[in-house]
TIKEMI-477587 format. One line per field, with one value per residue (C-alpha): residue number from 1; x, y, z; residue in one letter. Coordinates in steps of 0.001 Angstrom, whole numbers. Each point is the difference from the previous one (the first is absolute). Example, Ala and Ser with C-alpha at 12.3 -4.5 7.8 and 13.67 -1.06 7.14 Angstrom:
REM TIKEMI-477587
resi = (1; 2)
px = (12300; 1370)
py = (-4500; 3440)
pz = (7800; -660)
resn = (A; S)
REM end
This chain:
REM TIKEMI-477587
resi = (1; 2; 3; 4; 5; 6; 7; 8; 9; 10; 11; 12; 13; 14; 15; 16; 17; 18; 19; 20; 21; 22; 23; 24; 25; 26; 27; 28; 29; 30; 31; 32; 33; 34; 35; 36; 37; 38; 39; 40; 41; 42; 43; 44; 45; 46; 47; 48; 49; 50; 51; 52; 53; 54; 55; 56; 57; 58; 59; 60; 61; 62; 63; 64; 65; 66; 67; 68; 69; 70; 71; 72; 73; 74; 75; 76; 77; 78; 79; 80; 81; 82; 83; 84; 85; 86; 87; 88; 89; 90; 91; 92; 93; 94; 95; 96; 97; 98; 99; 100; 101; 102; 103; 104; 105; 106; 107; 108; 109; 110; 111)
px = (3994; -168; -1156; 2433; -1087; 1653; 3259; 2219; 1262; -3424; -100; -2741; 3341; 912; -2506; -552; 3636; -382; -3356; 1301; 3164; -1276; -2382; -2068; -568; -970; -3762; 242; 618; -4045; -1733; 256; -948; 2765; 2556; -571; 39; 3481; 665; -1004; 2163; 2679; 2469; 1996; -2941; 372; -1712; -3248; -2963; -3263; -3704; -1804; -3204; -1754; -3101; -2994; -1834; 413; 2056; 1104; 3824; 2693; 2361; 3386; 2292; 3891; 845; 3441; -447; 1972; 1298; 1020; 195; -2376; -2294; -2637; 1210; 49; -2046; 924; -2220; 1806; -2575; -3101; -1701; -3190; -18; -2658; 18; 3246; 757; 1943; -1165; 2120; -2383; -31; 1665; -1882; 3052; -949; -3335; 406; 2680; -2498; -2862; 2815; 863; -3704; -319; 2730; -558)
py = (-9491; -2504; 2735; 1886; 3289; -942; 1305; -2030; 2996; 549; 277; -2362; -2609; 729; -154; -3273; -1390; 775; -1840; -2791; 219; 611; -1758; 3170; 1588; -3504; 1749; 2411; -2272; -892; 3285; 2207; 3300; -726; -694; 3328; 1981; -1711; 1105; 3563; 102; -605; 2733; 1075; 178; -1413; -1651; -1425; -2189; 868; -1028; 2861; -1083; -3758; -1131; 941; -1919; -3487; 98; 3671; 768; 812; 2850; 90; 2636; 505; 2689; 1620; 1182; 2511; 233; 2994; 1076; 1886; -226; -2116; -2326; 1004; -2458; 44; -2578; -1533; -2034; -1487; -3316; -1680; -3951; -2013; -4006; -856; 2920; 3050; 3165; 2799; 3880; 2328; 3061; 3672; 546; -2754; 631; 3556; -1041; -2402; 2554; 2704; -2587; -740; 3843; 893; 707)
pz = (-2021; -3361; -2016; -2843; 1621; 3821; 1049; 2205; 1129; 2099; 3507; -582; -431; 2674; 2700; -1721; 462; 3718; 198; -1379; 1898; 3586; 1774; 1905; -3138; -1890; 679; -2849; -2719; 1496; -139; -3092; 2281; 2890; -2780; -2192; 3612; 96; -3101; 662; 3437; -1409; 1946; -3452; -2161; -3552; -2872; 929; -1516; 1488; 17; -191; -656; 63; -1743; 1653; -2441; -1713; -3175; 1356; -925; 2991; -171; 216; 102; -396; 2535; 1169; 3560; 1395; 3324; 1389; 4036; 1113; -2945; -1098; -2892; -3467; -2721; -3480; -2081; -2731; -977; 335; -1319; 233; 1227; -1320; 770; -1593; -1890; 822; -2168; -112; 40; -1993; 2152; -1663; -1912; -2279; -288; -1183; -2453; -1279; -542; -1570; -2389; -881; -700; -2302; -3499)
resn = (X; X; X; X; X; X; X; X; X; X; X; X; X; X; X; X; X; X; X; X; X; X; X; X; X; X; X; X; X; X; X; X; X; X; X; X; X; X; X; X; X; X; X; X; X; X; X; X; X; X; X; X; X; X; X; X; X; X; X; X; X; X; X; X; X; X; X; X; X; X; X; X; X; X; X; X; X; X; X; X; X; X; X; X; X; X; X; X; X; X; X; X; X; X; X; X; X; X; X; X; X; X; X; X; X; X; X; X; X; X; X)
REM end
């Protein structure tokens, strides 16, 4: 939540102010899992930081994505990934989305 890529305006705020506020959810601000399902309750849907995958490795990056979910009744929830980054030991690594990438080979090509 230190990082120049959070926004405050994440449900991931939040479900934090109300673990820190109420005593039966003080439990979430203990398990990374219970606090992202928190997250991903969340009944009006919203901006969201989520693992999405953890190191199965040593030295292995986590990644995180910037989602907007999507509620609407009677459907399953909408995802739209606004970003992704890559956490390694102290450093948070924004990736490259294909966009990017292809820009960077078109530029390589041109004449």
């Amino acid at each position: 939540m230190e990082s120049p890529y959070y926004d405050p305006a994440a449900n991931n705020s939040l479900v934090l102010n109300e673990a820190q506020r109420f005593a039966e959810k003080y439990h979430l601000l203990q398990n990374r899992k219970a606090f992202e399902a928190a997250v991903q309750a969340v009944p009006s849907g919203g901006l969201q930081f989520i693992i999405v995958d953890e190191p199965r490795v040593r030295d292995a990056p986590w990644v995180m994505q910037k989602q907007q979910r999507t509620v609407r009744r009677g459907q399953p929830d909408e995802i739209e990934i606004l970003g992704t980054w890559w956490i390694l030991k102290d450093h948070i690594i924004p990736a490259a989305n294909m966009a990017d990438i292809l820009q960077s080979r078109f530029v390589c090509f041109q004449p």
